[in-house]
C-alpha positions in Angstrom: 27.5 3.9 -106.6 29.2 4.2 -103.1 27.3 2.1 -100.9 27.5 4.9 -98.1 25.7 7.4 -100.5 22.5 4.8 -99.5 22.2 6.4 -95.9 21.2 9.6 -97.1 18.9 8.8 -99.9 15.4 7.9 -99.6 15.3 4.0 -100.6 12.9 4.7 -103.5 15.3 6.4 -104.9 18.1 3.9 -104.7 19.4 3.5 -108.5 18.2 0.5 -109.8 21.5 -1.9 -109.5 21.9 -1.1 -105.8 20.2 -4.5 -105.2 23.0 -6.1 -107.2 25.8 -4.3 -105.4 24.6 -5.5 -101.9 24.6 -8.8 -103.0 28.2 -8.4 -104.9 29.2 -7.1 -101.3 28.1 -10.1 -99.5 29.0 -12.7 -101.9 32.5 -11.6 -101.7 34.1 -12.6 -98.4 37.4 -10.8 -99.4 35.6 -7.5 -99.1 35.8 -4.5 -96.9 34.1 -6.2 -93.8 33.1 -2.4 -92.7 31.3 -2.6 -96.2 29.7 -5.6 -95.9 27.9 -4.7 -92.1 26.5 -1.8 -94.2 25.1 -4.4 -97.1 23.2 -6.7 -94.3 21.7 -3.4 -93.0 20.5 -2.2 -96.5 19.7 -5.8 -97.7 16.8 -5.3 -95.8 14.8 -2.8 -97.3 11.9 -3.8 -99.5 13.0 -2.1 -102.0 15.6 -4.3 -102.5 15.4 -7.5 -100.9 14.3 -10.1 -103.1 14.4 -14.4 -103.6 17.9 -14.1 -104.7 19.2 -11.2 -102.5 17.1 -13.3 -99.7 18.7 -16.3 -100.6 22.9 -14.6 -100.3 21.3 -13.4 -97.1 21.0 -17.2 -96.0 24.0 -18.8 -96.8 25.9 -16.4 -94.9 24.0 -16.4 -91.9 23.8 -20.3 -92.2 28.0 -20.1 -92.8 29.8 -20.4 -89.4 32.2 -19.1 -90.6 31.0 -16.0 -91.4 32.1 -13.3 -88.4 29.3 -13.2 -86.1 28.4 -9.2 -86.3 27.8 -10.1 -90.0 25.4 -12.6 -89.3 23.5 -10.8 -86.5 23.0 -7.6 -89.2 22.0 -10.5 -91.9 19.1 -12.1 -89.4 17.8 -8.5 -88.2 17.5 -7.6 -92.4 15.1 -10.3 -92.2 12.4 -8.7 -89.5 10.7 -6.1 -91.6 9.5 -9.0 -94.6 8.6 -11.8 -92.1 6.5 -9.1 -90.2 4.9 -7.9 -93.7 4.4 -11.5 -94.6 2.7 -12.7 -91.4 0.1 -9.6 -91.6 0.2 -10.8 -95.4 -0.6 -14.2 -94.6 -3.8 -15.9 -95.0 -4.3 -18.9 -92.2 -7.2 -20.4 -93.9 -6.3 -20.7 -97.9 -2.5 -21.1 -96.6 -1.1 -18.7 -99.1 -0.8 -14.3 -99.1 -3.7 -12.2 -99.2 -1.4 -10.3 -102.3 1.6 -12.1 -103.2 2.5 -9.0 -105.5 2.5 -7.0 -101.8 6.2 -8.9 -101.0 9.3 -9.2 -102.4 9.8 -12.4 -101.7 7.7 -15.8 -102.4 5.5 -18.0 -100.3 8.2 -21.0 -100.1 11.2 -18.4 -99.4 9.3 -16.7 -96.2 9.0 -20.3 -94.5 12.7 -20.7 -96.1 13.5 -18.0 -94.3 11.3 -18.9 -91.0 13.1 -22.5 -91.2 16.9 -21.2 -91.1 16.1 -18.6 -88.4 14.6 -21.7 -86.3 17.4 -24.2 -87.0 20.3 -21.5 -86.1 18.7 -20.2 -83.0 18.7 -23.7 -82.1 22.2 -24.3 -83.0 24.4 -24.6 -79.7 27.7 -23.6 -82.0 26.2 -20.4 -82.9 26.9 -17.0 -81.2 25.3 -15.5 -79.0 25.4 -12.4 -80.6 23.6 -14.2 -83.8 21.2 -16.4 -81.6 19.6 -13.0 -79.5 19.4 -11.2 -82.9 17.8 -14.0 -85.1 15.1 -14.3 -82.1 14.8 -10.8 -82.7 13.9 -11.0 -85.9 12.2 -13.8 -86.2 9.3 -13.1 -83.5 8.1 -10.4 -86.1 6.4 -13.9 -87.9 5.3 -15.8 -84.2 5.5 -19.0 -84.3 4.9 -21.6 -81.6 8.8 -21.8 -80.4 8.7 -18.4 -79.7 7.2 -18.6 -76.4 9.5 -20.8 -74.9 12.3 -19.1 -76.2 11.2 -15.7 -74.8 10.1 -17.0 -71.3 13.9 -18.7 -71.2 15.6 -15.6 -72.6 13.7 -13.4 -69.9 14.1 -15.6 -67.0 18.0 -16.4 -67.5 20.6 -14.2 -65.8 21.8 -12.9 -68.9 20.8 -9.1 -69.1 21.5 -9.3 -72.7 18.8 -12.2 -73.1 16.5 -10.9 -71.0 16.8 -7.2 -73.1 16.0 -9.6 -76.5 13.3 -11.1 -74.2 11.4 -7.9 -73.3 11.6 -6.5 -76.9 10.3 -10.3 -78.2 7.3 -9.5 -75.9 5.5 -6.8 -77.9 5.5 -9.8 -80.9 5.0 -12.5 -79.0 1.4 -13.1 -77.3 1.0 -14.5 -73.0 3.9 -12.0 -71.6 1.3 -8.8 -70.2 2.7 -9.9 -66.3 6.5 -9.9 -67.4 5.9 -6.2 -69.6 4.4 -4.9 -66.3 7.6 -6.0 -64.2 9.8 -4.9 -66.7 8.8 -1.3 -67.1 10.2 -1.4 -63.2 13.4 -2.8 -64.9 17.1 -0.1 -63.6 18.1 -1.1 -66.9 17.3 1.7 -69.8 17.1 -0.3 -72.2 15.1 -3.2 -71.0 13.3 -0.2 -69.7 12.5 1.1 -72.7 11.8 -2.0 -74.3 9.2 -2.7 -71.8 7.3 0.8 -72.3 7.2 0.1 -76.3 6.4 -3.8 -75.7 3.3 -2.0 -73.5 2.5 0.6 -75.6 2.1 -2.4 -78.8 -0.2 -4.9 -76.3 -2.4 -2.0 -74.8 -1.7 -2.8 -71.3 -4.3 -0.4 -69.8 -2.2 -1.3 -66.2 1.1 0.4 -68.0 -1.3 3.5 -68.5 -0.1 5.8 -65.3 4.0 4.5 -65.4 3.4 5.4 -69.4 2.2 8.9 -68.7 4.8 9.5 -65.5 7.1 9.2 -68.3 6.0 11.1 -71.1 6.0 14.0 -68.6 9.1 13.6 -66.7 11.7 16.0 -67.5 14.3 14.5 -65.8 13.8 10.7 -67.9 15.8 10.2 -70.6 14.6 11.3 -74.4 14.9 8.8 -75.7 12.2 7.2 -73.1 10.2 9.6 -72.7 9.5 9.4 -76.7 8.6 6.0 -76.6 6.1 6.8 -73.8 4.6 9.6 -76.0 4.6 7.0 -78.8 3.2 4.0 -76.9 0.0 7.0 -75.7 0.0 8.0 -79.3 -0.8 4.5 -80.5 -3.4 3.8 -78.5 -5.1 7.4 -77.3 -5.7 6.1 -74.0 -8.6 8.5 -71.8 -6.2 12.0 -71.3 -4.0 11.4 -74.3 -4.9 14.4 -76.4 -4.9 16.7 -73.5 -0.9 15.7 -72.2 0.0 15.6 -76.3 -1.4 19.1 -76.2 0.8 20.1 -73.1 3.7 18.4 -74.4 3.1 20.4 -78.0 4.3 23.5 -76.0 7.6 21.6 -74.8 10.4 24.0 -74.7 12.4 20.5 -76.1 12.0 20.9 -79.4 12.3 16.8 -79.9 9.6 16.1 -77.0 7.5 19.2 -78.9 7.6 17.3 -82.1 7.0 14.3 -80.9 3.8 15.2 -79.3 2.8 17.5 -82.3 2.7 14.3 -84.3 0.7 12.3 -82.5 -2.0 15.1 -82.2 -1.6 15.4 -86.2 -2.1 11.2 -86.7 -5.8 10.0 -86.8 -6.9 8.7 -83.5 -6.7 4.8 -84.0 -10.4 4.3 -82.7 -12.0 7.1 -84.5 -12.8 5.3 -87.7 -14.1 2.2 -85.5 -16.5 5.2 -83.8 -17.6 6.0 -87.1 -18.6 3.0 -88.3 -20.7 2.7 -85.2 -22.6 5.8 -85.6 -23.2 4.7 -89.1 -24.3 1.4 -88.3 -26.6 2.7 -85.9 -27.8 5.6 -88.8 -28.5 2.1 -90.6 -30.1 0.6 -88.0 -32.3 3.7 -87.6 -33.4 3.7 -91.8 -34.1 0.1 -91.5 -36.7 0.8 -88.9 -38.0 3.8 -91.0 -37.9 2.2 -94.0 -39.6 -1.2 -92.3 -43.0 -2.7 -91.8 -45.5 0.5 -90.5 
């Protein structure tokens, strides 16, 4: 198996030892380093990761001596299970709702939480590895995230505050910073800043949001995550500007618009159960003392 053949295949229908070959790849230090980058990335699917492939994942981004863009890629492999294992995870019994819904066990998540924690805390680490484990690790909150956010965002780094803004839409008490954000010259942070809003429902974000969706002159790649962030939440008007949009001679913007009017609205099932509650109700008092 060529590990590039990955890209282009569907990861459920990886052959079964392409777990084994990304952790061959980043076991072995005297490997194509090109090779390895594209391990980390893949090591992150669900399909693959595992305890043990989770556990070659952190000893090299605990190794300092590891080259730093290799360590970055391992810490970001780690976002998608710590954010399936926090929705997972049960506060009251202290254990997952399904364990057999992870890849990975109880003890290995906090494993995993630990070692982000210790290495973004770790003044000899990189930069580069320090932004991205932050990064990843907000996708599980936990109480050090907040200060860590407000520093990143308020330092003079444009690279912190860019991890900052995309932290926010994880991280809970940053609605003000969003808002000043989406004012933000830099793309990026820009674009962060309409996601981070479209994910926390900031009914304030509602008019820059839809100024974007339908500017022509905004970049795509913006004005995507603007019709994304509306799609999300079907603010009052949504259907009506996904309609317009539908008829986009941009065939991206077109498509992009065409699927949110294809996805249920969020709200409709909670609608639903209203009006059936109230058909309840109604029975009830029918079927009650005359």
């Amino acid at each position: 198996m060529e590990l590039t053949d990955l890209r282009d295949t569907p990861p459920w229908e990886w052959p079964g030892d392409a777990g084994r070959q990304i952790r061959k790849l980043l076991n072995n230090r005297n490997a194509d380093p090109a090779e390895r980058l594209l391990a980390a990335e893949f090591a992150g699917d669900l399909t693959v990761l595992d305890n043990d492939l989770a556990n070659v994942l952190l000893t090299v981004l605990r190794n300092n001596e590891e080259p730093e863009e290799l360590r970055a890629e391992v810490a970001i492999a780690f976002g998608p299970v710590l954010e399936m294992g926090f929705i997972e995870f049960d506060e009251e019994l202290g254990e997952f709702d399904d364990p057999d819904a992870l890849p990975i066990s109880l003890g290995q998540f906090h494993t995993i939480q630990d070692a982000l924690g210790r290495v973004y805390n770790d003044p000899a680490a990189p930069k580069l590895v320090r932004r991205k484990v932050l990064e990843a690790s907000v996708r599980a909150p936990e109480p050090w995230h907040q200060d860590a956010v407000r520093t990143a965002y308020t330092s003079a780094d444009p690279e912190w505050v860019l991890t900052a803004v995309f932290a926010m839409q994880y991280v809970p008490g940053f609605e003000n910073e969003i808002l000043e954000a989406l004012n933000s010259s830099d793309p990026e942070i820009h674009f962060e800043a309409v996601v981070a809003a479209g994910e926390k429902e900031l009914k304030a974000a509602w008019p820059h949001i839809f100024s974007l969706a339908t500017d022509d002159s905004a970049e795509k790649n913006l004005r995507i995550a603007a019709i994304g962030a509306i799609g999300s939440n079907r603010p009052q008007g949504a259907d009506e500007l996904m309609t317009e949009l539908a008829d986009s001679e941009d065939e991206d913007i077109a498509a992009a618009a065409e699927e949110v009017l294809s996805a249920e609205d969020p709200f409709e099932d909670e609608e639903d159960d209203e009006d059936d509650d109230e058909d309840d109700e109604d029975e009830d008092e029918e079927d009650g003392p005359s």
